[in-house]
C-alpha positions as CSV (number, residue, x, y, z in Angstrom):
1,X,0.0,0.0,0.0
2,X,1.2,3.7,-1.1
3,X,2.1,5.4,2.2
4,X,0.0,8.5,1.0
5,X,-3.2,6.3,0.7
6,X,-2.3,4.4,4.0
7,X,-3.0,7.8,6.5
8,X,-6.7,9.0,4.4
9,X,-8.1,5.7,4.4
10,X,-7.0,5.2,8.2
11,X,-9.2,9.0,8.7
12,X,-11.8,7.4,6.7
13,X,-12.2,4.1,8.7
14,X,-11.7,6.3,11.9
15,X,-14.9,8.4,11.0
16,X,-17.2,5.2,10.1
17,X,-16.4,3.7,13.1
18,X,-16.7,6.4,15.7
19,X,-19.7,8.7,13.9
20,X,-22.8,8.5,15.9
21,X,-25.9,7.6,15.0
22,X,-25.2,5.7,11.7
23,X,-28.8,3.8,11.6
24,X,-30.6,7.5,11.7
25,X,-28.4,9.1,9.9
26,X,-28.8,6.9,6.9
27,X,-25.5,5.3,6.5
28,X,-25.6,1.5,6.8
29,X,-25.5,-0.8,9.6
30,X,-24.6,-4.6,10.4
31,X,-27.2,-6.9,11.4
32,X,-26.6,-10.8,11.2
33,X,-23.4,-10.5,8.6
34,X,-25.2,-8.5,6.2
35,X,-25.0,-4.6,5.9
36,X,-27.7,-2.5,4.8
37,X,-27.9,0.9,2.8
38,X,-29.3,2.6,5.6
39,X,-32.2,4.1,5.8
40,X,-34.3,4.8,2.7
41,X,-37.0,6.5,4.4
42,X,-37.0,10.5,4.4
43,X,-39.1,11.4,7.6
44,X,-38.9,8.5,9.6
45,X,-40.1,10.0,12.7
46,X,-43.1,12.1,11.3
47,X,-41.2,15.1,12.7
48,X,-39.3,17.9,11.6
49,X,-36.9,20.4,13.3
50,X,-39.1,19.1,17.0
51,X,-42.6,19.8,15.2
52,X,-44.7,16.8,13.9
53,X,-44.8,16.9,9.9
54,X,-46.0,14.3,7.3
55,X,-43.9,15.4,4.8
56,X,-42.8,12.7,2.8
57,X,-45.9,11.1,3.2
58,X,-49.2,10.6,1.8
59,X,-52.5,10.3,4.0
60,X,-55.4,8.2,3.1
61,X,-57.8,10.0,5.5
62,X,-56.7,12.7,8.1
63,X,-59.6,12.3,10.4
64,X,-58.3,9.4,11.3
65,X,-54.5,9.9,11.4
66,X,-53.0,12.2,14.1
67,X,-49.9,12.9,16.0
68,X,-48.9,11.9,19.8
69,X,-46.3,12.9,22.1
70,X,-46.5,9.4,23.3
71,X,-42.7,7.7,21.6
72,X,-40.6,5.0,22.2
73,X,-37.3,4.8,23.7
74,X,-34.8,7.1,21.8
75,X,-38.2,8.2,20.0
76,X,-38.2,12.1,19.4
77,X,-41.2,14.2,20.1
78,X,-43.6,12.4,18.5
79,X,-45.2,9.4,16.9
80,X,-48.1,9.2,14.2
81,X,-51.2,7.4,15.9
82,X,-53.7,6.0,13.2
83,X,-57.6,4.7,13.9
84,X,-58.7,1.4,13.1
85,X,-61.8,2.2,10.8
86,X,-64.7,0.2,8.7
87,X,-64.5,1.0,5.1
88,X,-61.2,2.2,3.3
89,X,-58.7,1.8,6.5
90,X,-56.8,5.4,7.8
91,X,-53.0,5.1,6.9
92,X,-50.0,6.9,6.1
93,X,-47.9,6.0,2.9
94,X,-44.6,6.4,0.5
95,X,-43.0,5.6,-2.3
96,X,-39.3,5.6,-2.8
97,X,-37.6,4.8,-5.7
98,X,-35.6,1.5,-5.5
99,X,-32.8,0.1,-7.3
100,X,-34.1,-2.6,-10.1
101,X,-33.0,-6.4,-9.2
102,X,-33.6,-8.9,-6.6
103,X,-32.7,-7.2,-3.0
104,X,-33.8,-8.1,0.3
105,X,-35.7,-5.6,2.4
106,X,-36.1,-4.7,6.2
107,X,-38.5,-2.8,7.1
108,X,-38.8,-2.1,10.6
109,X,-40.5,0.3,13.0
110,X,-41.2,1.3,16.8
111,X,-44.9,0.5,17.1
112,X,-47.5,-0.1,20.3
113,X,-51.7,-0.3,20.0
114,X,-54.2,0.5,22.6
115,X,-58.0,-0.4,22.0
116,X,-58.8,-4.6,20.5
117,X,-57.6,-3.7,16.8
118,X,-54.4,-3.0,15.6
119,X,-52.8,-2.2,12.5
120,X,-50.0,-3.2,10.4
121,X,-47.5,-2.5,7.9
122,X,-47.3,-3.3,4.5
123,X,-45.0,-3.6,1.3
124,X,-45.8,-2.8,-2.1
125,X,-44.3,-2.2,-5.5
126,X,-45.7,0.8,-7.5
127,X,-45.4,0.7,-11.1
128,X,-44.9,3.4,-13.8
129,X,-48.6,3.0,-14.3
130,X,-49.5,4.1,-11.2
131,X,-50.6,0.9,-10.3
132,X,-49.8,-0.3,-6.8
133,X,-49.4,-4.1,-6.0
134,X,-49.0,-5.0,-2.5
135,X,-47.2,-8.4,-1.7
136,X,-49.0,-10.7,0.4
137,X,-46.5,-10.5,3.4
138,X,-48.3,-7.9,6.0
139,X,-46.6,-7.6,9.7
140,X,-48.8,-6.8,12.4
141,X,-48.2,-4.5,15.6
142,X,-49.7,-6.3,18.6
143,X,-48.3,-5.3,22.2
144,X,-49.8,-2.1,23.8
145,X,-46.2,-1.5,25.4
146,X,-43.9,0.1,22.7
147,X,-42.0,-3.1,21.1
148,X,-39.5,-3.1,18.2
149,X,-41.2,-4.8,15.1
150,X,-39.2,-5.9,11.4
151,X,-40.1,-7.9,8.7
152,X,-37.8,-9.3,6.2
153,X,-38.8,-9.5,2.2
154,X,-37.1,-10.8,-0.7
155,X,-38.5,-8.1,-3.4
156,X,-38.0,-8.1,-7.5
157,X,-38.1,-4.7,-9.2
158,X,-38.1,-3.3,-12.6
159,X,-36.3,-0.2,-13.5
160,X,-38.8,2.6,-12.8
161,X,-40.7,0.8,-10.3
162,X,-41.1,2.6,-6.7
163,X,-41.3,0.1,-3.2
164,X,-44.5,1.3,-1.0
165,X,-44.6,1.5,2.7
166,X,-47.6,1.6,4.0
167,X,-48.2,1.7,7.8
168,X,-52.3,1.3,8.3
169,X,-54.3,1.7,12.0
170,X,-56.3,-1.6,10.8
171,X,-60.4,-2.3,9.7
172,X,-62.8,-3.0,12.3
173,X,-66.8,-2.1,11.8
174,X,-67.4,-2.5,15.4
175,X,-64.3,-2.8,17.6
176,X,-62.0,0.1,18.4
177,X,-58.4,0.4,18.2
178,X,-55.1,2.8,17.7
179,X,-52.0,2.7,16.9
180,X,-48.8,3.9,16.8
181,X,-45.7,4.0,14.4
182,X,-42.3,5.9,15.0
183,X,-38.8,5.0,14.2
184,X,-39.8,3.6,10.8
185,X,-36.5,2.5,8.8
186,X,-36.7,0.7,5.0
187,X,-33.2,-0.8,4.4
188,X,-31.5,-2.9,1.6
189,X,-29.5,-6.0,2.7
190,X,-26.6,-6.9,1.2
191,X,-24.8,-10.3,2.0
């Protein structure tokens, strides 16, 4: 090795090692051998600058979608709460643009219910055409204390195509139910 490529890649691997808060920050992590791309989403904690925001997000119905100062552990200021409803269900979604390919997927998210429903999160690929197909793999958020929550996904995309993340306070016509989503992440595993 040159000795004048020798001292910048030791400051390199210096600053990768010791920066804080690589997860949030969006550089990758190592989880079980494989590192990831860090986080694709752009507002993962439905908050902005210490106010609540959406941006980066669409809403399917605001009546039923709402902010709380109830967060998890190493949570900011708040989470997004979303009713369980009979009909088209309340959620909050967005679409990011994906490399095309095979890749695997991790989606993960903070996440707590109160009331007998809860809701879930879902994957989905949106075409050029607009049209959204979800995949049939849909992970639920169950305990009523805040609890860490991922699901894994092996996903094909064409070039163009967008990957949905959908995270949805549930159907119910008669029972009631909340929940609540904060520290969302969407990464790419590599092996």
């Amino acid at each position: 090795m040159k000795p004048g490529i020798f001292i910048p890649g030791l400051i390199i691997l210096f600053l990768a090692v010791a920066a804080p808060g690589c997860k949030e920050s969006g550089s990758g992590s190592i989880e079980n051998g494989e590192e990831s791309s860090g986080n694709l989403l752009l507002n993962p904690s439905f908050e902005s600058n210490g106010v609540p925001s959406l941006e980066h997000w669409s809403v399917q119905d605001t009546f039923l979608v709402r902010f709380s100062a109830d967060v998890p552990p190493g949570g900011g200021s708040f989470s997004v709460s979303i009713e369980a409803n009979w009909g088209p269900p309340g959620f909050v979604r967005t679409a990011l643009p994906v490399p095309a390919g095979v890749h695997r997927y991790r989606l993960s998210w903070w996440g707590k219910k109160s009331g007998q429903i809860y809701g879930g999160a879902y994957l989905g690929i949106q075409k050029s055409d607009t049209l959204i197909l979800f995949l049939p793999k849909t992970s639920y958020t169950s305990d009523s204390t805040w609890a860490e929550y991922a699901s894994l996904d092996t996903i094909t995309t064409e070039a163009g195509d967008k990957l949905v993340v959908t995270f949805s306070g549930g159907v119910s016509q008669w029972l009631t139910g909340t929940t609540y989503f904060d520290l969302c992440s969407l990464e790419i595993l590599y092996p």
